[in-house]
Structures are given as structure tokens and as C-alpha cells.
Backbone as JSON, one array per atom type, in Angstrom:
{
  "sequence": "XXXXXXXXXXXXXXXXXXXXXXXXXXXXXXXXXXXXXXXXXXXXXXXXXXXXXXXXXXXXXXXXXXXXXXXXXXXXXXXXXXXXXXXXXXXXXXXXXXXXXXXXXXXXXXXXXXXXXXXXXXXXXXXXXXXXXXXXXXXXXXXXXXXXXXXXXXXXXXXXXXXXXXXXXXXXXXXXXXXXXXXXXXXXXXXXXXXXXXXXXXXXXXXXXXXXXXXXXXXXXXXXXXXXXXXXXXXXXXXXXXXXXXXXXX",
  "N": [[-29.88, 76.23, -78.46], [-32.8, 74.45, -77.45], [-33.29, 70.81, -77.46], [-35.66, 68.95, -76.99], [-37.08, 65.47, -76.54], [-38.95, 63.2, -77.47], [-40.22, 59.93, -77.53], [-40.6, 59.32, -80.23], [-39.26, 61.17, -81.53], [-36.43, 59.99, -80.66], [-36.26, 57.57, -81.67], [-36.08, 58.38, -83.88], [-33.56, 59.39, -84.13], [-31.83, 57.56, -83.2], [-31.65, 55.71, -85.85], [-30.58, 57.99, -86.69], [-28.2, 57.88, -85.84], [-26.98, 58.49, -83.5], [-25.74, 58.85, -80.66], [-26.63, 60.25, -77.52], [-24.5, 62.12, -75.53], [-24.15, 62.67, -72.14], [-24.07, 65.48, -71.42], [-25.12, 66.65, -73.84], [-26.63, 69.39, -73.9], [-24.6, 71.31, -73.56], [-22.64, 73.82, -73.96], [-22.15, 75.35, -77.41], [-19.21, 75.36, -79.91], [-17.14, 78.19, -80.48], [-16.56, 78.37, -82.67], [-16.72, 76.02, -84.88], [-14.81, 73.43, -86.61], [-13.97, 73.08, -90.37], [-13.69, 70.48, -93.49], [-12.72, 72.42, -94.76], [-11.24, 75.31, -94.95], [-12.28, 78.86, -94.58], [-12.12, 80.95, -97.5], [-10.33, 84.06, -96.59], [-11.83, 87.18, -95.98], [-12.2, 90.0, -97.9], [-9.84, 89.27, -99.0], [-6.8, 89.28, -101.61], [-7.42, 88.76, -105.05], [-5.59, 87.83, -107.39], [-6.02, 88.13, -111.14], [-6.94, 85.01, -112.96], [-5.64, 84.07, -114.92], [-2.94, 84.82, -114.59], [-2.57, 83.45, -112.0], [-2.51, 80.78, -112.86], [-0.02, 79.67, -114.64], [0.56, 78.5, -118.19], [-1.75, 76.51, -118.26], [-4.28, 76.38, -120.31], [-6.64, 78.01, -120.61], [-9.98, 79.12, -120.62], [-13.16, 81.64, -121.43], [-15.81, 81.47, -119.08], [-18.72, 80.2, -119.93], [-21.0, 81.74, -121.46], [-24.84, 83.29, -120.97], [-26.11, 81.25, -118.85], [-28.04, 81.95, -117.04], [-29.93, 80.94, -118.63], [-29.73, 78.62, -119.3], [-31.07, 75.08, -119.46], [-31.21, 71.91, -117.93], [-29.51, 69.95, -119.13], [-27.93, 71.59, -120.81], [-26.86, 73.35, -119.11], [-24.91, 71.16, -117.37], [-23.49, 69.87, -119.23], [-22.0, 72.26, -119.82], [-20.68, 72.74, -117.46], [-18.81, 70.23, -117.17], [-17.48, 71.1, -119.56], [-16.19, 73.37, -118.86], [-13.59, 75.77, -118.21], [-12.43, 77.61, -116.96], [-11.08, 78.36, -114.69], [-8.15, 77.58, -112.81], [-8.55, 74.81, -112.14], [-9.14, 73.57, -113.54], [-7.25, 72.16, -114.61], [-7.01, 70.24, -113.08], [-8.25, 68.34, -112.29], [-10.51, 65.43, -112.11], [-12.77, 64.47, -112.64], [-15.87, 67.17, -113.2], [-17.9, 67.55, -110.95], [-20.98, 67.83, -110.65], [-23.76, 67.48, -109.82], [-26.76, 65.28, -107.84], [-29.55, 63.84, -107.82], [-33.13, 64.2, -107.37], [-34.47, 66.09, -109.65], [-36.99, 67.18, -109.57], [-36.61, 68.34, -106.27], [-37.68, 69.08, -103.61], [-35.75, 69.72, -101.13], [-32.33, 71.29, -101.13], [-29.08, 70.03, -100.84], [-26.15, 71.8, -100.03], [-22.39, 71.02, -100.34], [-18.93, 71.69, -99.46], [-16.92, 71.29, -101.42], [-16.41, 69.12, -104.14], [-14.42, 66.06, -102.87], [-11.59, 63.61, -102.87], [-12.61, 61.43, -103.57], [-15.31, 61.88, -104.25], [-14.26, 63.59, -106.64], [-13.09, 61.07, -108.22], [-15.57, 59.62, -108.61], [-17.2, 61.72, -109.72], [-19.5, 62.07, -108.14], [-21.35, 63.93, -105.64], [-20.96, 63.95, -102.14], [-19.99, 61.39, -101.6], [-18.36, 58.42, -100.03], [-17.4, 57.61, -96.71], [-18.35, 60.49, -95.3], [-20.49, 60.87, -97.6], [-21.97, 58.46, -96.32], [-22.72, 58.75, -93.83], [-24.29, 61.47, -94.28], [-26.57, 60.13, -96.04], [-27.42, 58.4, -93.76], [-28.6, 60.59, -92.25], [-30.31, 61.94, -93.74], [-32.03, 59.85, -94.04], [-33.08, 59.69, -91.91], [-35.26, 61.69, -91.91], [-37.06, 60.68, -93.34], [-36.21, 60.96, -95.84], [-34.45, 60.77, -99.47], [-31.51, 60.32, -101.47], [-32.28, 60.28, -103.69], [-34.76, 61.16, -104.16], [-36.76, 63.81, -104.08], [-34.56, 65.37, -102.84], [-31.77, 67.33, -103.63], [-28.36, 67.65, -104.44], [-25.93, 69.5, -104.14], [-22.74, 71.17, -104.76], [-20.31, 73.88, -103.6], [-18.45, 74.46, -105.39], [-17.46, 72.84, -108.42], [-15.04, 71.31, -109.24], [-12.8, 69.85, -107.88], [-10.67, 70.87, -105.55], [-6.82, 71.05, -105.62], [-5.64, 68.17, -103.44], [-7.33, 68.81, -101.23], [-6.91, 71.51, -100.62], [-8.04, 74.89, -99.63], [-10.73, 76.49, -101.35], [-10.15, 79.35, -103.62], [-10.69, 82.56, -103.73], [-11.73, 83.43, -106.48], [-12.09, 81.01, -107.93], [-14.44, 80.79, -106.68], [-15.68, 82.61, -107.19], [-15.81, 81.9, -110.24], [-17.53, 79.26, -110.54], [-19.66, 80.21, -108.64], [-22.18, 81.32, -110.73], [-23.08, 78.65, -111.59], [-24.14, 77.55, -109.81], [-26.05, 78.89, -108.62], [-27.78, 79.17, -110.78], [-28.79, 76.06, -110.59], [-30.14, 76.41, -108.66], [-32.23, 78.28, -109.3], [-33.59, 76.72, -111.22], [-34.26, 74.34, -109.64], [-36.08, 75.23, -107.77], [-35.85, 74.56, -104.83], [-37.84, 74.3, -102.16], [-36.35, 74.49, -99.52], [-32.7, 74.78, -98.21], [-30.29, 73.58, -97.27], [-27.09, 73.74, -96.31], [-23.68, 72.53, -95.65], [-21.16, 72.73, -94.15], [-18.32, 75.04, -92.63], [-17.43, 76.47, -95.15], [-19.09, 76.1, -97.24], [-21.26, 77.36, -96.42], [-20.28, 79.92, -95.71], [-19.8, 80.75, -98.63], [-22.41, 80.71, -99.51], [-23.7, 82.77, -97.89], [-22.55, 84.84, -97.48], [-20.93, 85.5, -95.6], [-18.57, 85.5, -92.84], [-18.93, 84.57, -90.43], [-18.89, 82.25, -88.02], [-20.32, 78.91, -87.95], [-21.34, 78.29, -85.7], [-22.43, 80.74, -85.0], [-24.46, 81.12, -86.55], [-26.25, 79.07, -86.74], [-29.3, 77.37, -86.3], [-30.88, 79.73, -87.13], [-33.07, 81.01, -89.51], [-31.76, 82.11, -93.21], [-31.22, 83.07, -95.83], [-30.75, 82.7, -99.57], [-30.87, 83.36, -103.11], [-33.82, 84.32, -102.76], [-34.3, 81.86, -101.58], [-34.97, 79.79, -98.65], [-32.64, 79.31, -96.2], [-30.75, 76.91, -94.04], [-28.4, 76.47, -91.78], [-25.77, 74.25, -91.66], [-23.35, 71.89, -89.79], [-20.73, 70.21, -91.94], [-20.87, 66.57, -93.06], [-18.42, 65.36, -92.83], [-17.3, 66.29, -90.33], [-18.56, 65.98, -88.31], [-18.24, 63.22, -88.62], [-15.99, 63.25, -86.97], [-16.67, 64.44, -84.7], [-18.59, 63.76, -82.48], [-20.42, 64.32, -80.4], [-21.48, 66.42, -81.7], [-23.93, 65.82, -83.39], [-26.04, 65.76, -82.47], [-26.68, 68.57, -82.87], [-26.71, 68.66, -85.23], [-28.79, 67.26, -86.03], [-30.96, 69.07, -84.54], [-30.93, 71.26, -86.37], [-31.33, 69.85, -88.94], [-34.22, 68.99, -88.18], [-35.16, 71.65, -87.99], [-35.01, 72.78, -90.88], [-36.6, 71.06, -91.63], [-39.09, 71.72, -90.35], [-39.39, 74.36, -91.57], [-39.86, 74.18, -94.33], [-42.17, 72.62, -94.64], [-43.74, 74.64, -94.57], [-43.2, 75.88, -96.55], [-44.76, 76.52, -99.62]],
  "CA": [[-31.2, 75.68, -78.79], [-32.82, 73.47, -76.56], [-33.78, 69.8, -77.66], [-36.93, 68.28, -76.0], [-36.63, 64.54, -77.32], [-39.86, 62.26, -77.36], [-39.89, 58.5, -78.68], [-40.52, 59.33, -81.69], [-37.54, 61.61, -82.12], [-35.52, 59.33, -80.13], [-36.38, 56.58, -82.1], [-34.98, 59.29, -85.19], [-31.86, 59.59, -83.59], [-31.05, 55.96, -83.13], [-31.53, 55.87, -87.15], [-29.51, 58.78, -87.18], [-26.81, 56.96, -85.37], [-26.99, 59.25, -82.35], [-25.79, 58.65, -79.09], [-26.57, 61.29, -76.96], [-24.13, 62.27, -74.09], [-25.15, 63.38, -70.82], [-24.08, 67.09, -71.29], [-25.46, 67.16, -74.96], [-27.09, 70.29, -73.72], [-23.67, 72.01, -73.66], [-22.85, 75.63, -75.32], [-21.7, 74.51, -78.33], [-18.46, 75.8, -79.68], [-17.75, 79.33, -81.25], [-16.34, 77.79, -84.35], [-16.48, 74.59, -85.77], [-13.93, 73.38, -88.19], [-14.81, 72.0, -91.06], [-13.15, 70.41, -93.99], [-12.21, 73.5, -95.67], [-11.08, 76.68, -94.4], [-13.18, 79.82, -95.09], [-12.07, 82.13, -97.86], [-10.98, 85.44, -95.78], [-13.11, 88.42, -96.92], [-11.0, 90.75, -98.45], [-8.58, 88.66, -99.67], [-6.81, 89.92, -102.7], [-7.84, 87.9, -106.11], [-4.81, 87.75, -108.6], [-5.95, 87.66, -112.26], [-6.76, 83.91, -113.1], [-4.28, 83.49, -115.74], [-1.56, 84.73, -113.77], [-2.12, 82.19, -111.01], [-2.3, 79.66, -113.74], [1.06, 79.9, -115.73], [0.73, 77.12, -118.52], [-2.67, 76.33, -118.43], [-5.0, 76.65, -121.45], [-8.27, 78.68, -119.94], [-11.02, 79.57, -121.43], [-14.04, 82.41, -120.77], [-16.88, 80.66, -118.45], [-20.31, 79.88, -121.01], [-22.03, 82.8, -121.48], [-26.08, 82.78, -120.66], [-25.63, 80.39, -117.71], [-29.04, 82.01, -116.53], [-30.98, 80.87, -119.22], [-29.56, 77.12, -119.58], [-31.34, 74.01, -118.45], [-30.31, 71.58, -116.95], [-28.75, 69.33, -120.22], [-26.42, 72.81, -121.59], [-26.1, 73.6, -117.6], [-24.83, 70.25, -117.22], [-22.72, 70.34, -120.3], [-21.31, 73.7, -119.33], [-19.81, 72.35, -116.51], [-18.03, 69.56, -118.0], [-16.06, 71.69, -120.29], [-15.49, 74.51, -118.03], [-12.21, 75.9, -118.21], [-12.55, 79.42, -116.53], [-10.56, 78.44, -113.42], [-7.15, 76.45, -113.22], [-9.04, 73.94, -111.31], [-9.78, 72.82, -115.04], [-6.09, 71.31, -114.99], [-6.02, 68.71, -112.04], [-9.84, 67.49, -111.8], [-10.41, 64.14, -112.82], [-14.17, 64.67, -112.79], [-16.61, 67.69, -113.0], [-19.0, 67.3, -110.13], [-22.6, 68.68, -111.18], [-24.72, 67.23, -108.38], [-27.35, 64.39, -108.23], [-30.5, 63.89, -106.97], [-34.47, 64.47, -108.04], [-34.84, 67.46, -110.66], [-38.1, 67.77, -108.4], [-36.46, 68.34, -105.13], [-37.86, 69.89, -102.51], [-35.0, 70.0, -100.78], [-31.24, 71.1, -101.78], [-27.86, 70.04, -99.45], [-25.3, 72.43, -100.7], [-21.71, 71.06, -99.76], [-18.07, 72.69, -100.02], [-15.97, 71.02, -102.89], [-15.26, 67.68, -104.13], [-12.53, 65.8, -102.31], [-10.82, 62.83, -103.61], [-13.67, 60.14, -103.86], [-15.95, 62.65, -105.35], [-13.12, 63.64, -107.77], [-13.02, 59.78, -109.15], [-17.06, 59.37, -108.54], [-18.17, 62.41, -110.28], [-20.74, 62.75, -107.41], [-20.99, 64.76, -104.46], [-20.93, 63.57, -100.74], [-19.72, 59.67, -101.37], [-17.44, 57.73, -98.93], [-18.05, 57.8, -95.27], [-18.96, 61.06, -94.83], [-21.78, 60.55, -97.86], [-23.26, 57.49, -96.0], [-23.84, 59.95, -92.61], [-25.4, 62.15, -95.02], [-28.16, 59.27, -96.23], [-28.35, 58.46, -92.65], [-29.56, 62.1, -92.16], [-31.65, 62.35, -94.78], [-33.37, 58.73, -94.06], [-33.92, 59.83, -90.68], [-36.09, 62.27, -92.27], [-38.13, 59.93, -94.63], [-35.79, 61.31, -97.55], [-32.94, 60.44, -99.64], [-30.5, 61.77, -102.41], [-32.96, 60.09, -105.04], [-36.19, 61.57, -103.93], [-37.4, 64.52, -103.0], [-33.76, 65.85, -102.29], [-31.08, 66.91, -104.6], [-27.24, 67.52, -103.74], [-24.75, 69.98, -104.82], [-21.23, 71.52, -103.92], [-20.21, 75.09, -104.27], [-17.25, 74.2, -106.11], [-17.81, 71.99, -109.06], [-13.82, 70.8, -109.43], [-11.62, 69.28, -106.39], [-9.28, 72.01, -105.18], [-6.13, 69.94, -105.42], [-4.85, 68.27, -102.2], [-8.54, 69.49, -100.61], [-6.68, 73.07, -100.16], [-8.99, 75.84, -99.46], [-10.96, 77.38, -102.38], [-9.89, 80.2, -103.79], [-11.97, 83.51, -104.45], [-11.85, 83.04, -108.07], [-12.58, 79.7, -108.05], [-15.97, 80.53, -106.25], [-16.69, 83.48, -108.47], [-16.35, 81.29, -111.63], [-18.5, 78.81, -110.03], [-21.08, 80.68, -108.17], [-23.45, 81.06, -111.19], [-23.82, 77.49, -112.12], [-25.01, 76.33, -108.46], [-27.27, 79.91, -108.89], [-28.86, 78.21, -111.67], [-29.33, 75.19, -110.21], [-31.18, 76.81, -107.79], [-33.11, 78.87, -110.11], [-34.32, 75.51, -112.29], [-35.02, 73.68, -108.97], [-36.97, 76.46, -106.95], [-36.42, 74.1, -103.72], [-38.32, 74.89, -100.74], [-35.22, 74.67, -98.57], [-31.44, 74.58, -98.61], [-29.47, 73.0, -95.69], [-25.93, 74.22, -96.7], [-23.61, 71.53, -95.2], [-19.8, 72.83, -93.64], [-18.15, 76.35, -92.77], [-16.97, 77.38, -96.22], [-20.17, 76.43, -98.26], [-22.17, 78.47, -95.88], [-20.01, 81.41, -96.06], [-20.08, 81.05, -99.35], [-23.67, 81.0, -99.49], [-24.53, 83.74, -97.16], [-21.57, 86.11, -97.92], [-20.32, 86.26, -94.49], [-17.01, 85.29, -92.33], [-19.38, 84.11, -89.34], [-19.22, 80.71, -87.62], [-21.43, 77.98, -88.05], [-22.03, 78.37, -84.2], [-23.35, 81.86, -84.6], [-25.27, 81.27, -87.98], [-27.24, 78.28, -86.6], [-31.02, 78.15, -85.47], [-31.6, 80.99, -88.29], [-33.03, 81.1, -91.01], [-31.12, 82.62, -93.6], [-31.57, 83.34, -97.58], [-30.22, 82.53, -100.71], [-31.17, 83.44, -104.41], [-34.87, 84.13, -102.51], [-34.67, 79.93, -100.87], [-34.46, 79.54, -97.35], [-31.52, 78.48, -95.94], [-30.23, 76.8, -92.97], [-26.86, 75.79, -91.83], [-25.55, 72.95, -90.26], [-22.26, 70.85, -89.92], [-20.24, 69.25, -92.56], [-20.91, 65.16, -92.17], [-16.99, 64.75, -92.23], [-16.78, 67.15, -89.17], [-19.24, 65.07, -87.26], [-17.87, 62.31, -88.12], [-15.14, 63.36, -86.05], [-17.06, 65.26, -83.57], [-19.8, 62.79, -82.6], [-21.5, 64.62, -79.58], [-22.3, 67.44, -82.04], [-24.64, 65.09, -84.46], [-27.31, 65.97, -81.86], [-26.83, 69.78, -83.28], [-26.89, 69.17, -86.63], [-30.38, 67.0, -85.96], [-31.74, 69.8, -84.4], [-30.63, 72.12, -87.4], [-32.12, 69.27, -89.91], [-35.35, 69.4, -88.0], [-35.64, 72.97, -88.02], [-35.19, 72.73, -91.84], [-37.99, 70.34, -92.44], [-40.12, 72.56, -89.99], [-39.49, 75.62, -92.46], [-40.04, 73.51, -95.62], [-43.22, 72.44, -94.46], [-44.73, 75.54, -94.25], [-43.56, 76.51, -97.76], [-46.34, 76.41, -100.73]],
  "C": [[-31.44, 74.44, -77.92], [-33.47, 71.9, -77.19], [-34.64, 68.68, -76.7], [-36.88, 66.76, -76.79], [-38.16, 63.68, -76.78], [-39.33, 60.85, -77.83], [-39.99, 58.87, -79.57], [-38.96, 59.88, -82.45], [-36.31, 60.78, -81.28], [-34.92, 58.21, -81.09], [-35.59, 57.25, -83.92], [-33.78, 59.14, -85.31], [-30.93, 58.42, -83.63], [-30.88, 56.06, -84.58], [-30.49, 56.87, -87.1], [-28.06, 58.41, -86.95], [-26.19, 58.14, -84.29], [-26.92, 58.81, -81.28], [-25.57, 59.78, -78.38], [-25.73, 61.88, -75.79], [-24.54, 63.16, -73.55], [-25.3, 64.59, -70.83], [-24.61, 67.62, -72.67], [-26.24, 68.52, -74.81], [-26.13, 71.34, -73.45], [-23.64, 72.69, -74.42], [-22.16, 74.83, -76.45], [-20.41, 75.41, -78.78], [-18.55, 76.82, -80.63], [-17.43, 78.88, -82.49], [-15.84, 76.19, -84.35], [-15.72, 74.0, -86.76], [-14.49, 72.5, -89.1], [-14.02, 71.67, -92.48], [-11.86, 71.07, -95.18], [-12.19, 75.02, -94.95], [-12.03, 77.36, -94.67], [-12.47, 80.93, -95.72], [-12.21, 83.47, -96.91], [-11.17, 86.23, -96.88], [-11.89, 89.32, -96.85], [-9.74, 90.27, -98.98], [-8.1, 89.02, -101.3], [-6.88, 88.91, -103.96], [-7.03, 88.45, -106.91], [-5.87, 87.41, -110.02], [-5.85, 85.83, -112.43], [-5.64, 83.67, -113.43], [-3.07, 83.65, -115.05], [-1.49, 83.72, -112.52], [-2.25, 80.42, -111.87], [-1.18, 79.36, -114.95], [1.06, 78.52, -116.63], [-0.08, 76.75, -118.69], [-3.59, 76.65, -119.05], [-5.91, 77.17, -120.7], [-8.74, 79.35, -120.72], [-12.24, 80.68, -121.03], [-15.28, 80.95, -120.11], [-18.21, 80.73, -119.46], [-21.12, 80.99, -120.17], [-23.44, 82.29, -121.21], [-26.26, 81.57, -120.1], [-27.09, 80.87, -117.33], [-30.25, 81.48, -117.04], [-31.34, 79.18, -119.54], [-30.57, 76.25, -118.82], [-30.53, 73.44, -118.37], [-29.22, 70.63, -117.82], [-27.73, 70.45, -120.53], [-26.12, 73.02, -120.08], [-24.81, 72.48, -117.69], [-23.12, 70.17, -118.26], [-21.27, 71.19, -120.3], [-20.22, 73.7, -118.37], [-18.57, 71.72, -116.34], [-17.25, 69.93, -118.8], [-16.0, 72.94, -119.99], [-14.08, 74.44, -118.13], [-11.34, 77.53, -117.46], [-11.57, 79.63, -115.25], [-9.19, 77.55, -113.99], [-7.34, 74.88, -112.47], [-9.16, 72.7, -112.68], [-8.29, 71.42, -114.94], [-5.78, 70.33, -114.47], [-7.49, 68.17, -111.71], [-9.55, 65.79, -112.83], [-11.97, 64.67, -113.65], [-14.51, 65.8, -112.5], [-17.55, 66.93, -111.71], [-20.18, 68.07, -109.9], [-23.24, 68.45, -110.35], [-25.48, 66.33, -109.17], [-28.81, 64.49, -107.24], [-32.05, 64.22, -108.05], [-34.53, 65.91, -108.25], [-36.46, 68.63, -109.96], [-38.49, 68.2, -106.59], [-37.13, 69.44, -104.48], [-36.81, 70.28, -101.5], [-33.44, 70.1, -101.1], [-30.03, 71.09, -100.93], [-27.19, 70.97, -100.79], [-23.55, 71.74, -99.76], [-20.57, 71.93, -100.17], [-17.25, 72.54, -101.19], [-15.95, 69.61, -102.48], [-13.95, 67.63, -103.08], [-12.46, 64.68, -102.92], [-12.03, 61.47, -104.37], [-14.54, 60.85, -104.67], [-14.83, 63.07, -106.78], [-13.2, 62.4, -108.75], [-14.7, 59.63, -109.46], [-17.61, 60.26, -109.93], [-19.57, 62.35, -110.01], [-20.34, 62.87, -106.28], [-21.24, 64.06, -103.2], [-21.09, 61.74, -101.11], [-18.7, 59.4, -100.51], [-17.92, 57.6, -97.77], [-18.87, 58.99, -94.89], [-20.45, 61.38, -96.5], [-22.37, 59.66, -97.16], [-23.5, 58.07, -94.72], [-24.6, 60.64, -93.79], [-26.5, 61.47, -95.75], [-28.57, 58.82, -95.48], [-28.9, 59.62, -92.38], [-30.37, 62.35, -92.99], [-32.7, 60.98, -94.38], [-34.11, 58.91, -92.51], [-35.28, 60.93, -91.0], [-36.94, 61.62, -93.34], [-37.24, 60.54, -95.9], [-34.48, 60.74, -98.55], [-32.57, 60.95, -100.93], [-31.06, 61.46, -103.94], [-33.86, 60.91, -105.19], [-36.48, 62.48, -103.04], [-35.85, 66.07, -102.31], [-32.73, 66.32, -103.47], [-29.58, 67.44, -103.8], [-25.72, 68.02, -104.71], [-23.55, 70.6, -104.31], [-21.27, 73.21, -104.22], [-19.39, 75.2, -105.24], [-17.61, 72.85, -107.04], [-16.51, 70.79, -109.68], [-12.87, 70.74, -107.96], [-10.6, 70.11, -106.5], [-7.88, 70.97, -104.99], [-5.58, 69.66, -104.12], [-6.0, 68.5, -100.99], [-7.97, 70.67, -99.66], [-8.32, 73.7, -99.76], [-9.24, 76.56, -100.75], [-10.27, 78.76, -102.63], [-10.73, 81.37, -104.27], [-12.56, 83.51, -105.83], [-12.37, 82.15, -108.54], [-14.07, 80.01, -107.78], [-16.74, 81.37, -106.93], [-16.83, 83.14, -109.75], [-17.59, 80.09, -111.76], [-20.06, 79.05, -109.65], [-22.2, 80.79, -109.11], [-24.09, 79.6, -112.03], [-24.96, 76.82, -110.78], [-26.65, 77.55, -108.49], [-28.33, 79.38, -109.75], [-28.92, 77.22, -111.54], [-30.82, 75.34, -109.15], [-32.46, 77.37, -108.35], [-34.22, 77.54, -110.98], [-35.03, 74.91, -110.78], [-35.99, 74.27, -108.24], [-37.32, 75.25, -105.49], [-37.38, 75.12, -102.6], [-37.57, 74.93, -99.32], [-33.7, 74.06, -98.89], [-30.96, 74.11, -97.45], [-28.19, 73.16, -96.96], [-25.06, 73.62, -95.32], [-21.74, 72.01, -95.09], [-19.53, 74.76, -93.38], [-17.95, 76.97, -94.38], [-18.42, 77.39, -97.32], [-21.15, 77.59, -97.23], [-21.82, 79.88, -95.64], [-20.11, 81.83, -96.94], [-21.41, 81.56, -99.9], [-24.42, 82.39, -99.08], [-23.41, 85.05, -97.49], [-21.14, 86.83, -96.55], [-18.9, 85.41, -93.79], [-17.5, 85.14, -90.8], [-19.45, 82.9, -89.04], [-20.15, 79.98, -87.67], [-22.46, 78.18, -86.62], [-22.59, 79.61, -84.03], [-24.27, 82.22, -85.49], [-26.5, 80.12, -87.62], [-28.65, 78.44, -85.87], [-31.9, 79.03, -85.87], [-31.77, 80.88, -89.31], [-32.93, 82.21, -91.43], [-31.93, 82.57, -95.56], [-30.4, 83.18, -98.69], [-30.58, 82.68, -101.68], [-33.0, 83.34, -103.6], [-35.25, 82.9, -101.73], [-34.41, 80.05, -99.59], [-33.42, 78.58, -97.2], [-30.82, 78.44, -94.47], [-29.2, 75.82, -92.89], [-26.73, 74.67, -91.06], [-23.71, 72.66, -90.43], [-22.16, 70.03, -90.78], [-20.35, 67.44, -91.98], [-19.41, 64.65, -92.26], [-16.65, 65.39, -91.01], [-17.51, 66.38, -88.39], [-19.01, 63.62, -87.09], [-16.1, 62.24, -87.14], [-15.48, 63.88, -84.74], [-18.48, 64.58, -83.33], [-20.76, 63.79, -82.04], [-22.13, 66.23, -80.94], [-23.28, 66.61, -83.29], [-25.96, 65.73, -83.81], [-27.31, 67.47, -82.63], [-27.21, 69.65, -84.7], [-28.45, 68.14, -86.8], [-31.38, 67.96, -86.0], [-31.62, 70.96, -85.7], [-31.65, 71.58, -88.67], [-33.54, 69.73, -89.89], [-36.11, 70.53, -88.14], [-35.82, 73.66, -89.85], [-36.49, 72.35, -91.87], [-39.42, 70.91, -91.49], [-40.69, 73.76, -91.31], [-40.21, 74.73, -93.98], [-41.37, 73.14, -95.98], [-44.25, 73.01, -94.58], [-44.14, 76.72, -95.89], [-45.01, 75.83, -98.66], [-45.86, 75.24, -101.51]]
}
């Protein structure tokens, strides 16, 4: 994708905390790593209980489609459907305006979220409120901000299939209550999760994609960029191409 840069978006970028190098117009790479592996597809899924020897578990709360957002909410908090139940400190439900127009999806708590009991804090949350303020938005207003995983995989392992299928219908009904007008889905594993594929960030970007009916476009985890500076310019152009689409919903 090519990036044409005026003052105005220049003047974005600086906010964004963008320094552009000279070859920023380089292929970009075929895969991106990103805090969390990617569940391989086909992987075989043991029986919870048996990968939880010892651990009290419980069935996941029935009518999950019908909850707002107080029994959603709730629901979450005394989840016990996974063995994730046994080493969380905190549930992590997500935060942000109930009236968002826009929803980041990331991949799991890690340790600061774990104590917080909210999603994208530490360093790589404050890139992610520079990216959103470069867009006039932030994680109060207008935006809201959830994980796919609602309990810290211990150690920030790699999810487990199970884990994401006891999960998957609370972030579903988040989605369902908020009816954003766009998703930016924020590292490799939430966006595989999302889209239900085992494709790279680098060959998923630039497209819009779908979720539960919401548009959805991918980008780079903000802990991967903050290791990988020159690609910030990519995940700009990814932002932008969000708040193009978003614009032109109803």
C-alpha cells in the first residue's frame, strides 16, 4: 500500500510518534510476530477437565446471547469454564464508551492487565492512545477496547483452542450490544482468531474483512511496534483505512 503523506497527515504522524525512514516504502514482511503465537488450525483440543487436573470448573453461563452488558459483565467475572479460571488475578471485560463507534480487539491480558483488570495498559497501552488521539479518539469516547481472551494465559503462553472457544461468545456479545461501525483487531492471534484463518498479518492487511456482520481491519499489535518502529507507518495506514470505512457506515 502506498502512503501519499500531506501536512496534515504528517502533522498526524508526529502525534503518532512516527518517524518515517527513508525506505518506509519497503515490502513489508510476510509475517509479523506478535505477542502471542497463533493457535495452529487443526490442533487437537483435549477435554478441558483433563488438561486441568485439580481444578474446580464449572459449565460457561448459559444465554450469553441474550445478556446485557451488567449479567455479561458479571458472567465473566465468575467464569470458570476454562482452567485459566485458576491463575488470573483479574477478569478482563474491556473498557471504553458503551456507544462506541469503534471496537480495538486485542489478544489476551498480559501481566499489567492481569493486576489492572483493563485491557491494553503499560507501554504498549499508551502507543495505543497515541493511535487513537492521532485520530481525534480515545478509549473513553467514541471507542471501546476488548481482548479475545478475557483471563491472562499464564506466563503470556499462547492461547489455547479451548480457551478461545469458551471465550469467543462473550466478545460475540459484546459486539452484538455495541453494533460498532468498525473493528481494528490489534496482533496476529486476535486476528486469526477473529477471521478464522492461519494467514499473516502481512497478507490480511489493506482488506477489509468481517466479523459477526462488523467490518474489520487488521493491523499490528502496539507491543510489536513498539519493537519494530519503522512498521508504525503500516499500522497508520491500516488505522486510516479503518476510519475511511467507518465513515461511510450509517
Amino acid at each position: 500500500m502506498t502512503l501519499l503523506l500531506d501536512d496534515r497527515r504528517l502533522a498526524m504522524l508526529e502525534q503518532f510518534g512516527i518517524r518515517l525512514p527513508a525506505d518506509a516504502r519497503a515490502a513489508e514482511p510476510e509475517a509479523a510476530p506478535s505477542p502471542m503465537e497463533t493457535v495452529q488450525a487443526g490442533a487437537r483440543v483435549e477435554p478441558i477437565a483433563a488438561q486441568a487436573p485439580g481444578i474446580e470448573l464449572a459449565p460457561r453461563a448459559s444465554g450469553i446471547e441474550l445478556m446485557e452488558w451488567d449479567e455479561l459483565g458479571d458472567a465473566v467475572a465468575s467464569c470458570r469454564a476454562c482452567k485459566l479460571c485458576a491463575t488470573r488475578r483479574n477478569t478482563v471485560f474491556g473498557v471504553g464508551d458503551l456507544q462506541a463507534d469503534w471496537l480495538v480487539v486485542g489478544e489476551a491480558p498480559g501481566e499489567n492487565e492481569d493486576l489492572q483488570g483493563e485491557p491494553f495498559v503499560g507501554q504498549a497501552g499508551k502507543l495505543l492512545d497515541n493511535m487513537l488521539k492521532a485520530l481525534g479518539l480515545s478509549r473513553h469516547e467514541k471507542v471501546y477496547i476488548a481482548n479475545v481472551l478475557k483471563c491472562r494465559p499464564p506466563g503470556n503462553r499462547n492461547p489455547e483452542p479451548e480457551e478461545v472457544s469458551q471465550c469467543e461468545p462473550f466478545l460475540r456479545r459484546q459486539v452484538q450490544l455495541l453494533q460498532p461501525k468498525i473493528i481494528v483487531a490489534m496482533g496476529r492471534f486476535a486476528v486469526q482468531s477473529l477471521l478464522g484463518t492461519t494467514e499473516a498479518i502481512g497478507k490480511l492487511r489493506g482488506q477489509r474483512h468481517t466479523y459477526a456482520g462488523v467490518p474489520v481491519i487488521v493491523t499490528y499489535h502496539p507491543a510489536y511496534l513498539l519493537r519494530s518502529l519503522p512498521d508504525k507507518a503500516k499500522a497508520w495506514a491500516d488505522l486510516c483505512l479503518a476510519r475511511e470505512i467507518a465513515n461511510t457506515q450509517g
